[in-house]
C-alpha positions as CSV (number, residue, x, y, z in Angstrom):
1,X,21.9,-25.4,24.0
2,X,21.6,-21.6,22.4
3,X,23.4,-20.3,20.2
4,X,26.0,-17.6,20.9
5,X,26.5,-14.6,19.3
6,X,28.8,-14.0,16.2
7,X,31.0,-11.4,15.2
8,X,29.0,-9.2,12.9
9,X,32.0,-9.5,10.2
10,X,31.6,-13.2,10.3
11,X,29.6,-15.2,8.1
12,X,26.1,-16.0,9.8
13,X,25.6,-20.2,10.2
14,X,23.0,-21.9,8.5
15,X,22.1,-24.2,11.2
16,X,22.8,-25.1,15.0
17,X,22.1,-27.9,17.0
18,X,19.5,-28.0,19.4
19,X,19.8,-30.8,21.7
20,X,22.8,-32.1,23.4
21,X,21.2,-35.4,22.6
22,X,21.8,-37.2,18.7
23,X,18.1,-39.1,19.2
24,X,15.9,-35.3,19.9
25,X,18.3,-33.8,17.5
26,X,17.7,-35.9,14.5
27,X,13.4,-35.8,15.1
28,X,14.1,-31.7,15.5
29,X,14.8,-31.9,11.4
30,X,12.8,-32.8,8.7
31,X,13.2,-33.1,5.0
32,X,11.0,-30.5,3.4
33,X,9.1,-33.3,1.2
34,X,8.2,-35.3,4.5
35,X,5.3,-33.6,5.5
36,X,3.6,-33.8,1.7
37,X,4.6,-38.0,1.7
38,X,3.0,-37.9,4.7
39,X,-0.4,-36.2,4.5
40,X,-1.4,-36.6,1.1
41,X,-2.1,-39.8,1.3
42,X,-4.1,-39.8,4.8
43,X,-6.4,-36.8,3.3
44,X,-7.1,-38.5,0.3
45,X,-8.1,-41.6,2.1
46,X,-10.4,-39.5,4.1
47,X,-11.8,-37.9,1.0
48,X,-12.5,-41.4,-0.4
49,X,-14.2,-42.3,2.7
50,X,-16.4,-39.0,2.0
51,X,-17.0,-40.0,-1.4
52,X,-17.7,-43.4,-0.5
53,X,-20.4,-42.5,2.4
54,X,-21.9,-39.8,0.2
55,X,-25.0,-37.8,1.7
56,X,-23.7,-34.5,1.4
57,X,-24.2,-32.1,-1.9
58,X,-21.6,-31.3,-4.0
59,X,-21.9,-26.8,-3.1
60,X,-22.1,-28.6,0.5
61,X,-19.0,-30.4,-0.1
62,X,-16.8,-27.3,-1.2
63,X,-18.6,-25.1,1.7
64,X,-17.1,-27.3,3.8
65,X,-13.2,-27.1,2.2
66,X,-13.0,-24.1,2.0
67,X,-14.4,-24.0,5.6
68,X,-11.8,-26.2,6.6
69,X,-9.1,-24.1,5.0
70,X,-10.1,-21.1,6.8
71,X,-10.0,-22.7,10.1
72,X,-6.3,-24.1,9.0
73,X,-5.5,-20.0,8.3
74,X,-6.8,-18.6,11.8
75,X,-4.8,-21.2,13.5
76,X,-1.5,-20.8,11.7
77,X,-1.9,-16.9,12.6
78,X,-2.8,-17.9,16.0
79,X,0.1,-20.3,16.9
80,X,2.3,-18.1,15.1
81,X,1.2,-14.8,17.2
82,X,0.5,-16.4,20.8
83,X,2.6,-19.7,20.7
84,X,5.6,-19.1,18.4
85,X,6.0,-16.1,19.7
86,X,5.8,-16.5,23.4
87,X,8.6,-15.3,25.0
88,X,9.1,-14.7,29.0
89,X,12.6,-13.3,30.1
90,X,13.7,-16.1,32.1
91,X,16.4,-19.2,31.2
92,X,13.4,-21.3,30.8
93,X,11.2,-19.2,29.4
94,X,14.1,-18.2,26.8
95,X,14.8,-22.0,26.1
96,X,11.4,-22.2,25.4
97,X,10.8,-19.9,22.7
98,X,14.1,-21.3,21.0
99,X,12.9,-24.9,20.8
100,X,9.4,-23.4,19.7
101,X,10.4,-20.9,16.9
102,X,13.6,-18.8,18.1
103,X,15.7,-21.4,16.1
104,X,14.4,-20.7,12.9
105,X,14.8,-16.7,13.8
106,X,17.9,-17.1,14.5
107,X,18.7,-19.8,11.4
108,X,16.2,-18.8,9.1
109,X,17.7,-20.6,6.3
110,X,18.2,-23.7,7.7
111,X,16.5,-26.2,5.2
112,X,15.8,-29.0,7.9
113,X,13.6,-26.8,9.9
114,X,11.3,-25.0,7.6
115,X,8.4,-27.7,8.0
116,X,6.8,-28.8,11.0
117,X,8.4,-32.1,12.3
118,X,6.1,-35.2,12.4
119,X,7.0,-35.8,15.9
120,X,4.5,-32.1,16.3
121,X,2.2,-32.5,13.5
122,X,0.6,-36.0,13.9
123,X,-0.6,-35.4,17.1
124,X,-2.0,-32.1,16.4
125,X,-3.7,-33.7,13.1
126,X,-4.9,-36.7,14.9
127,X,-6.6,-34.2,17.8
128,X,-7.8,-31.4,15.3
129,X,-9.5,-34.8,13.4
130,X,-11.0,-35.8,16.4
131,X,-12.3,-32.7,17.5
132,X,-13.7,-31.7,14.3
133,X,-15.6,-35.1,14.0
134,X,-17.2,-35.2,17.5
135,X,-18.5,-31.4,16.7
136,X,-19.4,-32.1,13.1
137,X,-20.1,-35.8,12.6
138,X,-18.4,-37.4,10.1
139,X,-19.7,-36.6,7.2
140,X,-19.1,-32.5,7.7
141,X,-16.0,-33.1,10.1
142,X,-14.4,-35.0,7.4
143,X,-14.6,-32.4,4.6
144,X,-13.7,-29.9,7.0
145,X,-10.4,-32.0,7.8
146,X,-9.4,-32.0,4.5
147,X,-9.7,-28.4,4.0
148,X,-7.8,-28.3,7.1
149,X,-4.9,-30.7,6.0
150,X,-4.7,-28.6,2.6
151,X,-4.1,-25.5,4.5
152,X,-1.8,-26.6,6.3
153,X,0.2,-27.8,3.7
154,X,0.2,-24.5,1.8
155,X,1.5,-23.0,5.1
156,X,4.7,-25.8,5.1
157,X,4.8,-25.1,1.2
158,X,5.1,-21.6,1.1
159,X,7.3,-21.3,4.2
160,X,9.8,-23.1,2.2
161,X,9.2,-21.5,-1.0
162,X,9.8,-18.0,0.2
163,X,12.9,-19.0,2.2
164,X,14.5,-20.7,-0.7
165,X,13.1,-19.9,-4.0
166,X,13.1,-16.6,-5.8
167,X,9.8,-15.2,-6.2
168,X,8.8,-14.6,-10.2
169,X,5.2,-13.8,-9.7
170,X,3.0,-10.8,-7.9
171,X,2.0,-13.5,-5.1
172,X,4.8,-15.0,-4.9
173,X,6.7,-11.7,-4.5
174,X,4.0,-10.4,-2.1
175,X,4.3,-13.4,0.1
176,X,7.9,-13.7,0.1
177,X,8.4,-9.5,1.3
178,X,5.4,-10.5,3.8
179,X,7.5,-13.0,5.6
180,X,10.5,-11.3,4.8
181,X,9.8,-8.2,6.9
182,X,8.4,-10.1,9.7
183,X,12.0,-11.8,10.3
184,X,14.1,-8.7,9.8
185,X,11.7,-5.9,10.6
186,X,9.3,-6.6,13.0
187,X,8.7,-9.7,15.0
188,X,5.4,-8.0,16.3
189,X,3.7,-8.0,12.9
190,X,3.1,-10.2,9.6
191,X,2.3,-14.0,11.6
192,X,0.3,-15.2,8.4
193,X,2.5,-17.2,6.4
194,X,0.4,-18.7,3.7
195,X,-2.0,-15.7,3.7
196,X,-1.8,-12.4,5.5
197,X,-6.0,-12.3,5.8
198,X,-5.5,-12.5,10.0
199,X,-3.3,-9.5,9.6
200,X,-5.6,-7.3,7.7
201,X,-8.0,-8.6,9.7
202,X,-6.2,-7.4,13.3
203,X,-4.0,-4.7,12.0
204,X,-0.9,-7.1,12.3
205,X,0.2,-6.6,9.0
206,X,4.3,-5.6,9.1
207,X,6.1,-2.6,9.1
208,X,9.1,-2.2,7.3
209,X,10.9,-0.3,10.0
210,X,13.1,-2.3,12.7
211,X,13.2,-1.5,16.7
212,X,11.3,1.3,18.2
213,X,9.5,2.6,15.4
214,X,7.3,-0.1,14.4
215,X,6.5,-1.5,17.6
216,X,5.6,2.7,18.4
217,X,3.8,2.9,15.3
218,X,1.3,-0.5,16.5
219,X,1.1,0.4,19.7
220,X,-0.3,4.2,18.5
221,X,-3.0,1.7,16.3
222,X,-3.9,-0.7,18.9
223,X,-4.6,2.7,21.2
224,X,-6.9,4.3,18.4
225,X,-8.7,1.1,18.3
């Protein structure tokens, strides 16, 4: 189901359903905490096993973090951008982007779907560790899994921080009006959530104008280009 649309005089919901049945509907929400109980403990088993097995330097060690970090932050700007954001202009295609990310467009302050559900993120963790070990090894595919798990949690962390807490620092202020504009502005611009490097990066950063103007204003960029 969708949701339908409200009387602009009446007060916005906070949340909808989004399956008919009670079983998909309870796994579609998550407690904010959940995916912190979850993964903290699995990367710092995997950082004991790298501490255990040894053989890589310690400026080797934080290459590889911070490697693992910045892998997280092009993939959160690329899901966001190509996956979240996918939208086709057909029932399917519209159901689709609602399951994926139109619910939380439409209910952006909806607590119980802020961070990624469990039933999404253990998969993708158990493939991105796989992959990254049988490219790297263990020893350097580890360390970049942890980077990669830390990142990620910074993007569930601040995605509910900036929905639900006021902002009393320049970051925190900066991150918050980042996001901010991207829901109420302009959907075409501002996918980093935890950092806005990718939009810098590929002029995505967004413009605090709605409709016509900003999408005319990055279409005139993407033409200069």
């Amino acid at each position: 189901m969708t949701p339908t649309a409200s009387h602009p005089n009446e007060k916005r919901a906070e949340t909808t359903r989004m399956f008919e049945s009670n079983f998909f509907e309870w796994f579609s929400r998550i407690h904010p905490a959940t995916p912190f109980v979850t993964w903290i403990p699995v990367l710092a088993y995997v950082a004991y096993r790298c501490v255990v097995r040894g053989g890589v330097g310690a400026l080797s060690v934080a290459g590889l973090v911070v490697g693992g970090y910045l892998i997280w932050t092009i993939t959160e700007y690329g899901l966001h951008r190509y996956v979240f954001h996918w939208t086709k202009d057909t029932a399917f295609g519209r159901r689709v982007h609602f399951l994926v990310h139109g619910v939380h467009h439409d209910f952006p302050s909806d607590k119980d779907r802020l961070v990624m559900p469990l039933g999404v993120s253990i998969p993708v963790g158990t493939a991105v560790y796989l992959l990254l070990t049988a490219a790297f090894g263990l020893h350097f595919g580890e360390l970049l899994y942890i980077g990669f798990g830390i990142g990620y949690l910074s993007y569930d962390g601040t995605h509910y921080y900036v929905h639900h807490f006021r902002q009393t620092t320049r970051i925190g202020k900066f991150l918050k009006k980042h996001h901010m504009t991207h829901h109420h502005a302009d959907h075409d611009g501002g996918f980093g959530v935890s950092t806005p490097l990718w939009d810098y990066v590929f002029r995505t950063m967004p413009v605090a104008k709605a409709g016509a103007k900003a999408g005319a204003k990055r279409a005139t960029k993407k033409a200069a280009a």
